[in-house]
N, C-alpha and C positions, 0 to 999 in steps of 0.2 A: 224281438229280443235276440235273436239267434242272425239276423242280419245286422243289426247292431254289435254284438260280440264280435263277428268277423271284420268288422270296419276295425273295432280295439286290437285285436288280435292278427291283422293284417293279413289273414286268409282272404284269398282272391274268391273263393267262391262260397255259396250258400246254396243246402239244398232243400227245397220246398217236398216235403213228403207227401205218401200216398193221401188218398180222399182231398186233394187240394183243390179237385172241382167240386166239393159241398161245402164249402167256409160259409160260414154263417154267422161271424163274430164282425159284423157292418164291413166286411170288401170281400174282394174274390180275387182270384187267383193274378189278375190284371193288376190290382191296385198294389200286392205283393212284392211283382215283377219290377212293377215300376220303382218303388221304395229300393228296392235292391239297388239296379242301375243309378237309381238316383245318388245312391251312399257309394259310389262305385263298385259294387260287387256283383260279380255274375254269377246268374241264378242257374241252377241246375232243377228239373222235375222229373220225380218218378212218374213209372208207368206200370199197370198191370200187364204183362204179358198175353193177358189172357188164355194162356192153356186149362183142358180141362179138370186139372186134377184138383184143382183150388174149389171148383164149385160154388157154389149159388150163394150169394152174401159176401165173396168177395172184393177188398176194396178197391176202388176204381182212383184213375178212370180206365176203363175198358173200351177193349174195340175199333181201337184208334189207329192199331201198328197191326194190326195181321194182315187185312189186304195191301198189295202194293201203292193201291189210289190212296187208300186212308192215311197210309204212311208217309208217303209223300205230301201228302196234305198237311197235316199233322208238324212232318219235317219241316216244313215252309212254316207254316205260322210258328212256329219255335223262334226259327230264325229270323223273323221278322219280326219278333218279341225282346230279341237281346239276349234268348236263351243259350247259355255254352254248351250243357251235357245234357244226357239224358240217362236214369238208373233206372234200368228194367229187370222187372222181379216175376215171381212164380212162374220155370220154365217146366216140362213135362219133360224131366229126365233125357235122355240121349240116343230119342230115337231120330231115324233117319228124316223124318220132316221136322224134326224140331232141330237139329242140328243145322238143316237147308236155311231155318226161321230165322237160328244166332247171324247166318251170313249175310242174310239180306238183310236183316236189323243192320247190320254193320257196312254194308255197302250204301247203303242210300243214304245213315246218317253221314258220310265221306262229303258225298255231295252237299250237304248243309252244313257242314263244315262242325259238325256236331260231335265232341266227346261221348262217352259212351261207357258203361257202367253193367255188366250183366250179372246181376244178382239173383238169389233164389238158382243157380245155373250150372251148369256141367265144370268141369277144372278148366285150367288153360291149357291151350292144345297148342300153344307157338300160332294163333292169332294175328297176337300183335307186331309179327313180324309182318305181316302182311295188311294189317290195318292198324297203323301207329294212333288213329284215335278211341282204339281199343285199351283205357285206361287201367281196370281192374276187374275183377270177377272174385264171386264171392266164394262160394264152394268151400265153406268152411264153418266148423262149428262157435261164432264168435258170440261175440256181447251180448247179443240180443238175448240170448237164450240166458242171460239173467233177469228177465222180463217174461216168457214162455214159460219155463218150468225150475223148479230148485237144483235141478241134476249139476249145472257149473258149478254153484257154489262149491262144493268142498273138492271139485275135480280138477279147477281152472289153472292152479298155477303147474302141473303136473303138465296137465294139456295144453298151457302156452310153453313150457320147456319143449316139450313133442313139436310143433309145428312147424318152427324153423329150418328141422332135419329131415320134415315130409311134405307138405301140402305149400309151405311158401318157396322152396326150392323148384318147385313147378313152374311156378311166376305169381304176377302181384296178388296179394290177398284181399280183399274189402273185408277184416276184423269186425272193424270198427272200435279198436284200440281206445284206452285213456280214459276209463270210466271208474272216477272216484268217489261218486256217491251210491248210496244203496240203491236198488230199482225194487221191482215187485218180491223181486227174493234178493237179500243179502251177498255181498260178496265178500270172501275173507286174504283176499291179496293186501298186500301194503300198497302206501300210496307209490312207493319208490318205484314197487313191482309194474306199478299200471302207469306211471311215467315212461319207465323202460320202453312199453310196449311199442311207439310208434317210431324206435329207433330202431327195434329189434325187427319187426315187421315192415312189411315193402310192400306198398301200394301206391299205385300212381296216381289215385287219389286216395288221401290217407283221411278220412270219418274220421272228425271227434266229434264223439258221441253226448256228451254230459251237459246237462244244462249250463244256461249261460252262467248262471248266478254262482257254479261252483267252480267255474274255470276261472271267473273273476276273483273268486274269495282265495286262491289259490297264491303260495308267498310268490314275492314278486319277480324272484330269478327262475322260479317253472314255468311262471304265464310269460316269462321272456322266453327260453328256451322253444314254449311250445310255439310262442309264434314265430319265431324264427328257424324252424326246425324244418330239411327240405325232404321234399316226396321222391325226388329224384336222385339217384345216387353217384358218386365217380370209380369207386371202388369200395367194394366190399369185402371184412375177414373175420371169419370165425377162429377168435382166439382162445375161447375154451369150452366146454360142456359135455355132454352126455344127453339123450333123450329122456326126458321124462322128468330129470334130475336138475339138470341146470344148461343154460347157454350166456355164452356175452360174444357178442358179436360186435364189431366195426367197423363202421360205416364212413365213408368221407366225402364232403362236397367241398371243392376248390382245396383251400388250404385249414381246414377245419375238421378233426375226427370226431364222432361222435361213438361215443363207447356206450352200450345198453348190454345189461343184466340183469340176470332173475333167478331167484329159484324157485323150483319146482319142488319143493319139498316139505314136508311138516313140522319141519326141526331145522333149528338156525344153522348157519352155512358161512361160509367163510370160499369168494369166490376169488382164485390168482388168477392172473393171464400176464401173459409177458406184451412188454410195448415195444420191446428190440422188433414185431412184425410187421410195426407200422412204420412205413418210409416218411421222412419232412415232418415227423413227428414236434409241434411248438412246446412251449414252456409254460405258458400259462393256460391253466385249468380250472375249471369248473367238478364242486363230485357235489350230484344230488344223491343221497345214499337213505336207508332208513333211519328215522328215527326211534326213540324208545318203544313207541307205540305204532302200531300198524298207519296210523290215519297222518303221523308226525312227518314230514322231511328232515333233514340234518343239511342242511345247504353250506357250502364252504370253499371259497376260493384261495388258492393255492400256488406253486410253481416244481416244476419238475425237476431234481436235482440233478445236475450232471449227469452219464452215465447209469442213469438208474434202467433197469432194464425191466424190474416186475412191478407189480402192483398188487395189492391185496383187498376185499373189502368184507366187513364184515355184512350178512345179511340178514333180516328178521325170517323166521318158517314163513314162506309162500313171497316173500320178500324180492327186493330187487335196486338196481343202481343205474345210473346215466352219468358219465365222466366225460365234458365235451374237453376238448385240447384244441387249443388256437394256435 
């Protein structure tokens, strides 16, 4: 299903998550792969780290990437599988052999010409200047953790206002962004809010997280946007917010800006930012905004009038907007 969605959705990759060496549901991990390529999309697989802090009952697979032989082993059969990345989780915090780990993780997959995902793992340390298939790293409190424990619920729009001003100015983040339906515990963002997210956020590869069935059920100019929506950026400008409070930040690829907002707060909001900071700014527009209800969009195409230099929007509490300009 989720390799099927990315063929609709025109996302280049799909990634096969952890325990993908115990499928038990008639294939394995081979028959997967192949389905993927077949539908043209490159499969990415996680990996356990293996450090010791995760302990006994950890999912696998394990054991695979700590020796240099394994690794190399490991790298080679990837690559000779049609595999592009690889997302590797549970590291042991920031000591000096685990630090040694991230770098040779990141050198040999160079050599297999393999992407590369460090999750569960230390911040970015400027990296990727030195190994450009050093994609994203996680190092940050995202989605998941509306699955682990209820603590996001009622903290999350406050805390995705925060990140932009702290942890994603570092460099890319793996969120894992764009999650509109409920999981093990409730979330009380708008849908506009959790659209926002994968403009406002920057990862080189950007997770969407939500099953397929709700990204399809989604009105038809979000499931456009989202598939259309790039991981890479030409420029980027924070045109208004406050930590905690609210952000709208602007993003632009080629001749296209993408404007993403949100608030961070528990009481409705009304977000200005001025457009006179965006250069080649077009005329015709796109505003995904809230609708009456948290779960509603209000989708509306439009055109820029002469001369106009601000913008206004209204917002729901925990609320948020996406304004692309052509």
């Amino acid at each position: 299903d989720y390799i099927d969605l990315a063929v609709k959705m025109q996302w280049p990759y799909s990634l096969i998550d952890w325990k993908w060496n115990e499928m038990e549901n008639g294939g394995d991990v081979h028959d997967a792969l192949q389905y993927a390529l077949k539908k043209g999309i490159k499969p990415l697989l996680w990996y356990n780290s293996c450090t010791a802090w995760v302990g006994n009952g950890a999912p696998g697979p394990m054991d695979r990437l700590n020796k240099k032989e394994n690794r190399e082993k490991e790298y080679q059969w990837l690559a000779e599988q049609g595999v592009a990345g690889v997302k590797i989780d549970f590291f042991a915090g920031d000591k000096v052999e685990t630090m040694d780990y991230y770098l040779d993780l990141l050198e040999d997959a160079a050599k297999y010409k393999l992407m590369v995902n460090l999750h569960g793992a230390t911040i970015p340390r400027g990296w990727q200047r030195t190994y450009p298939h050093l994609m994203t790293m996680e190092a940050v409190y995202g989605a998941e953790w509306y699955n682990n424990t209820p603590r996001l619920t009622p903290l999350a729009a406050r805390h995705n206002a925060t990140l932009p001003f702290t942890r994603n100015v570092v460099g890319s983040m793996d969120y894992t962004p764009g999650t509109f339906s409920d999981s093990q515990h409730p979330h009380i963002t708008s849908h506009g809010h959790e659209l926002a997210l994968p403009v406002i956020f920057e990862s080189g590869w950007q997770h969407m997280p939500d099953r397929p069935s709700v990204y399809k059920a989604l009105p038809k100019e979000a499931g456009k946007l989202l598939s259309q929506l790039p991981a890479a950026w030409d420029d980027t400008k924070l045109l208004s917010g406050y930590p905690g409070e609210s952000v709208v930040l602007a993003r632009r690829k080629g001749n296209v800006w993408y404007i993403g907002g949100i608030n961070g707060t528990d009481d409705k909001q009304t977000l200005t930012f001025a457009l006179n900071a965006l250069p080649d700014l077009g005329k015709k527009i796109v505003i995904f905004k809230d609708g009456s209800e948290e779960k509603q969009l209000d989708i509306k195409r439009s055109r820029l009038s002469k001369g106009r230099t601000m913008m206004s929007i209204d917002c729901l509490p925990r609320g948020g907007f996406v304004v692309v300009v052509e």
